[in-house]
C-alpha positions as CSV (number, residue, x, y, z in Angstrom):
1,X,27.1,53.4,56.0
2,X,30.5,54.6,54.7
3,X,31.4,57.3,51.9
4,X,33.9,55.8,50.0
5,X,36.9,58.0,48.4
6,X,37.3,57.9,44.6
7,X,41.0,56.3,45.7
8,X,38.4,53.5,47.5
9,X,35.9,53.4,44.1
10,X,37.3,50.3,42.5
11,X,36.8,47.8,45.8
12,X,33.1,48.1,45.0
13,X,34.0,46.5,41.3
14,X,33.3,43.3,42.4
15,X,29.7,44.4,43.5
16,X,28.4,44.5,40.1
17,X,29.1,40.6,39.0
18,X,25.6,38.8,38.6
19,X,23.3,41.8,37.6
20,X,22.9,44.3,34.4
21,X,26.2,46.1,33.9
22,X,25.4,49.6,33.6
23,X,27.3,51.7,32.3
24,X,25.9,54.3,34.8
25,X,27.0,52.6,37.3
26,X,30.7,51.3,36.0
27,X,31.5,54.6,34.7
28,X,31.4,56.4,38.3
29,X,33.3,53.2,39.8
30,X,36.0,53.8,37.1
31,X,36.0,57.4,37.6
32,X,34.8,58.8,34.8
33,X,31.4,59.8,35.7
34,X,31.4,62.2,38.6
35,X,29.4,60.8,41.5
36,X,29.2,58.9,44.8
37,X,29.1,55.8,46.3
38,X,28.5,54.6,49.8
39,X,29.4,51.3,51.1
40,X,28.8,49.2,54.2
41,X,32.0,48.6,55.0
42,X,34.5,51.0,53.1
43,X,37.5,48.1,53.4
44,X,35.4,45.1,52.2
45,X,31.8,46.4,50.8
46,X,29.4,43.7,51.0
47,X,26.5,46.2,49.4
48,X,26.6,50.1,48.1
49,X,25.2,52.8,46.8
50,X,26.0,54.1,43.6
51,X,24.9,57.8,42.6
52,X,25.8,59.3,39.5
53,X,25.7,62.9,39.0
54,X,24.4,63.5,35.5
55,X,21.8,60.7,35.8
56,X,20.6,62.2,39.0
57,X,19.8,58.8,40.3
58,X,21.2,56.1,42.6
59,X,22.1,52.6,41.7
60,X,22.3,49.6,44.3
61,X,24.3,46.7,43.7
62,X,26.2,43.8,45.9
63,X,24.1,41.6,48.5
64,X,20.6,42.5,47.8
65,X,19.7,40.1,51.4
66,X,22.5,42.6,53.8
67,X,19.5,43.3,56.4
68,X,22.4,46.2,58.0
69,X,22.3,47.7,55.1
70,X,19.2,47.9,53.2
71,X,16.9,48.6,56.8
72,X,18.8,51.8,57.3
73,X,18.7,52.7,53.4
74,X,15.6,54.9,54.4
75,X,17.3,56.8,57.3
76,X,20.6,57.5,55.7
77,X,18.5,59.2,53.1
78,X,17.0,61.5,55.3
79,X,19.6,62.5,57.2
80,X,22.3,62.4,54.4
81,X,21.5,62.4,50.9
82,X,18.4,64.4,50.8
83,X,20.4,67.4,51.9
84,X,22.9,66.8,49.7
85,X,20.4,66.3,46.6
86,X,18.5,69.8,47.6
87,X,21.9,71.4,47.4
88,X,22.3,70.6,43.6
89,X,18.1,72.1,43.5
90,X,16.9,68.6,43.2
91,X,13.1,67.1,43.7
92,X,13.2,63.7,44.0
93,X,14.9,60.6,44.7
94,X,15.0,58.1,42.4
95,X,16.9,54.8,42.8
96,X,17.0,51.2,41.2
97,X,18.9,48.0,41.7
98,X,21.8,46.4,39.1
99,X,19.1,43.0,39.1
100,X,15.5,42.5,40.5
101,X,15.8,40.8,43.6
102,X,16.3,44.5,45.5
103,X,13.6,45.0,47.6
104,X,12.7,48.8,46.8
105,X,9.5,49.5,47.9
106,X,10.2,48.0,51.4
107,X,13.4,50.3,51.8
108,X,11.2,52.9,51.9
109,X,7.8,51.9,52.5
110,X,6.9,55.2,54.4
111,X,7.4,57.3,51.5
112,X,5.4,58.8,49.1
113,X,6.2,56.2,46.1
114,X,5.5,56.0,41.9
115,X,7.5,53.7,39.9
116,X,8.1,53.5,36.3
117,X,10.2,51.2,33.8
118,X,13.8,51.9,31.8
119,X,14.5,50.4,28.4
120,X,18.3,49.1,27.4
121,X,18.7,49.2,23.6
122,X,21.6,48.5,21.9
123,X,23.0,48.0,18.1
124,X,26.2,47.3,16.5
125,X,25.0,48.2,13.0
126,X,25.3,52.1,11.5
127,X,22.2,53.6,10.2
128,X,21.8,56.1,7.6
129,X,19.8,59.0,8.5
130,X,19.8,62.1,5.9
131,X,20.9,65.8,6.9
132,X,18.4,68.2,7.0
133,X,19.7,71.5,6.1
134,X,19.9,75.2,7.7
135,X,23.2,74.2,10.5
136,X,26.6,72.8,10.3
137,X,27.6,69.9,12.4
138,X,31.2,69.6,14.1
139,X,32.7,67.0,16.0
140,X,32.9,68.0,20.1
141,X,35.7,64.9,20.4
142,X,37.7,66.3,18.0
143,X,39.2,69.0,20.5
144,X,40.9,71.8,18.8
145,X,41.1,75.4,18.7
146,X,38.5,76.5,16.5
147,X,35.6,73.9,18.6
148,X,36.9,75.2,22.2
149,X,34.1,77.9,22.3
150,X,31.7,74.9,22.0
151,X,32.1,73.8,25.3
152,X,31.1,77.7,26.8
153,X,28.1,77.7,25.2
154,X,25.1,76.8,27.4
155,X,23.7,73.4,26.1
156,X,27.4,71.7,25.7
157,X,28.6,72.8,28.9
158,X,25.6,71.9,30.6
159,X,25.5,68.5,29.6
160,X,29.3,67.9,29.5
161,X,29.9,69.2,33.0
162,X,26.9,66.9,34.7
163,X,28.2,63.9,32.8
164,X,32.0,64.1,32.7
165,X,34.4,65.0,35.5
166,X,36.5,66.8,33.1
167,X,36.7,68.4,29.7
168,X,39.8,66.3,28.9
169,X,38.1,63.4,30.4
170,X,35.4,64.0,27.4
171,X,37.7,64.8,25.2
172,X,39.9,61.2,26.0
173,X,37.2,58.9,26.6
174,X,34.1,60.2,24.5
175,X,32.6,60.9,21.5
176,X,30.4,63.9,20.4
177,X,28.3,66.1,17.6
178,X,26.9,69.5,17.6
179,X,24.7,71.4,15.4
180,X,25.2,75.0,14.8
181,X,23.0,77.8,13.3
182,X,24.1,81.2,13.3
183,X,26.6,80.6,16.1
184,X,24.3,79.4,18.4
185,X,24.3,75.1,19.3
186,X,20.7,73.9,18.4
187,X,21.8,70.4,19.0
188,X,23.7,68.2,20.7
189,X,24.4,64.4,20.6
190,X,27.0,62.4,22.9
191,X,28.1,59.7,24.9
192,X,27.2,60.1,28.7
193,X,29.1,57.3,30.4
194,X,31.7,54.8,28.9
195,X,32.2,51.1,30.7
196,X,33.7,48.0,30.0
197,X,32.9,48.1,25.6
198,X,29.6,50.4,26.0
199,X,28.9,54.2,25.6
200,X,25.7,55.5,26.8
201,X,24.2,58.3,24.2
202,X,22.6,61.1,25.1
203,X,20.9,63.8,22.9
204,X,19.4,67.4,23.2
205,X,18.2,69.9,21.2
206,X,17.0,73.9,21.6
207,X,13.5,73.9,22.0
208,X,13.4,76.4,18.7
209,X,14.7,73.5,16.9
210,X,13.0,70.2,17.7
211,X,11.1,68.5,15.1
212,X,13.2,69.0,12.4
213,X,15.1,65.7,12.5
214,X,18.3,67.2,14.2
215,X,18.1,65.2,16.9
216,X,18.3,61.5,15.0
217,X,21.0,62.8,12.3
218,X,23.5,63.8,15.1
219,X,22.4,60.6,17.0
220,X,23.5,59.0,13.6
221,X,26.8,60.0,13.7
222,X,27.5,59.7,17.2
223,X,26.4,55.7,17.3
224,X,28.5,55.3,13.9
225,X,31.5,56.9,16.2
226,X,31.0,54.5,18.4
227,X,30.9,51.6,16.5
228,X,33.7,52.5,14.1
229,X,36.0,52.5,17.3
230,X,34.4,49.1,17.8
231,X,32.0,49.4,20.7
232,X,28.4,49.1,21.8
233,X,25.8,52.1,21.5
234,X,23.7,51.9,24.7
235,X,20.4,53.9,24.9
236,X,18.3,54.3,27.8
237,X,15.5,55.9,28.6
238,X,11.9,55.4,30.2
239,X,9.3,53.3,28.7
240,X,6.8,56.3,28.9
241,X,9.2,58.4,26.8
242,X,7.5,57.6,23.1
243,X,9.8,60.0,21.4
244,X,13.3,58.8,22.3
245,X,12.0,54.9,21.8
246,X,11.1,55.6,18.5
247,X,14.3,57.6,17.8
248,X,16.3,54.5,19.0
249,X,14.5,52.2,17.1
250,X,14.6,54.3,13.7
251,X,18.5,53.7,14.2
252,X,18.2,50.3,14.8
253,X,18.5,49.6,18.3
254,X,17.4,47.0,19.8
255,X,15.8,46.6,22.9
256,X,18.0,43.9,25.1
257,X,17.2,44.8,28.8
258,X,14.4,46.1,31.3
259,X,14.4,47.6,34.7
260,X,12.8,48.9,37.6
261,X,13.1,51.9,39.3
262,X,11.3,53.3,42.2
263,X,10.7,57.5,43.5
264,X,9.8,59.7,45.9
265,X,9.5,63.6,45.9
266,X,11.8,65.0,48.7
């Protein structure tokens, strides 16, 4: 197994064709997304291994049957990537393919494993979702003076810093909403990864604050971003996760894919 250079990122491109194009995924390739990727063969990868920092998770994708790689997919863990994960103070290591023909449980059939299931949803048309009142919202793409202290405060820079490689890569390639009470963000909404004509969306807000309908109004305005620019609004979450299901659906996404994922505490 070989650790590609962000220079080598784009020869695993070709990797993804015939399976779900995550954005996840695409978004690290194109360099966007801060993360890693391992190959078999760092001139002509047959199979790799795709990690993306903010996700936290790894991605495989290429030749789901390359016996070289996917019998020592257990070992390299050990010895390289769990080390590396415990560095960032990181529990477990959780991994799913770009289709279903990756054998997962027998890659690593001596751990400890759970599984559990990831919902795609996607719309193209804007909902209309009333603000509640008690905060202002301002745009985080919008990049000017008067927002800059945004990205300092603890939630933003939290999120943008996992996600993005960059500030200005944010500020060129995404889009973004905050809400703000008494100085202090309560909320956040923005898109995680960008690839091919999707953004991912991602939301958050303050413990203090949640219930209050916060979260769906700056999602709201965020997926209208999106599709004003003329893209796709991808959501993703777990199928366990009741809450942000709904919240997609009550904006009119639509589910259009389903995966697998497998794993294991380190």
């Amino acid at each position: 197994m070989q650790e590609l250079t962000s220079s080598q990122f784009q020869k695993v491109r070709p990797l993804v064709q015939g399976g779900h194009q995550h954005p996840e995924i695409l978004s690290v390739i194109e360099g966007r997304n801060p993360g890693w990727i391992f190959a078999d063969n760092a001139d002509q990868p047959g199979s790799a291994l795709v990690w993306n920092r903010g996700m936290h998770g790894f991605y495989l994708i290429g030749d789901c049957r390359n016996e070289d790689f996917t019998e020592g997919m257990d070992n390299f863990a050990a010895h390289t990537l769990e080390p590396r994960m415990r560095r960032y103070g990181l529990t477990d290591f959780e991994i799913s393919g770009h289709h279903d023909k990756w054998d997962l449980e027998g890659m690593f059939a001596s751990r400890n494993l759970y599984d559990f299931e990831q919902l795609v949803f996607e719309t193209g048309r804007k909902a209309s979702v009333p603000e509640t009142k008690g905060y202002i919202t301002l745009p985080l793409h919008q990049y000017s003076e008067e927002n800059r202290w945004l990205f300092h405060t603890p939630l933003v820079k939290e999120h943008i810093e996992a996600f993005w490689t960059s500030v200005e890569a944010f500020k060129n390639n995404g889009f973004g909403y905050v809400a703000v009470s008494d100085a202090e963000v309560i909320g956040l909404c923005y898109t995680s990864c960008r690839a091919n004509n999707r953004f991912a969306i991602g939301v958050e807000t303050a413990p203090q604050s949640r219930g209050k309908g916060i979260g769906i109004y700056l999602a709201s305005l965020v997926a209208g971003e999106v599709i004003d620019h003329g893209f796709i609004p991808y959501w993703d979450c777990t199928s366990d996760n009741t809450a942000s299901k709904k919240l997609a659906q009550r904006l009119g996404f639509r589910l259009v894919h389903r995966y697998q994922c497998i794993g294991f505490p380190l």
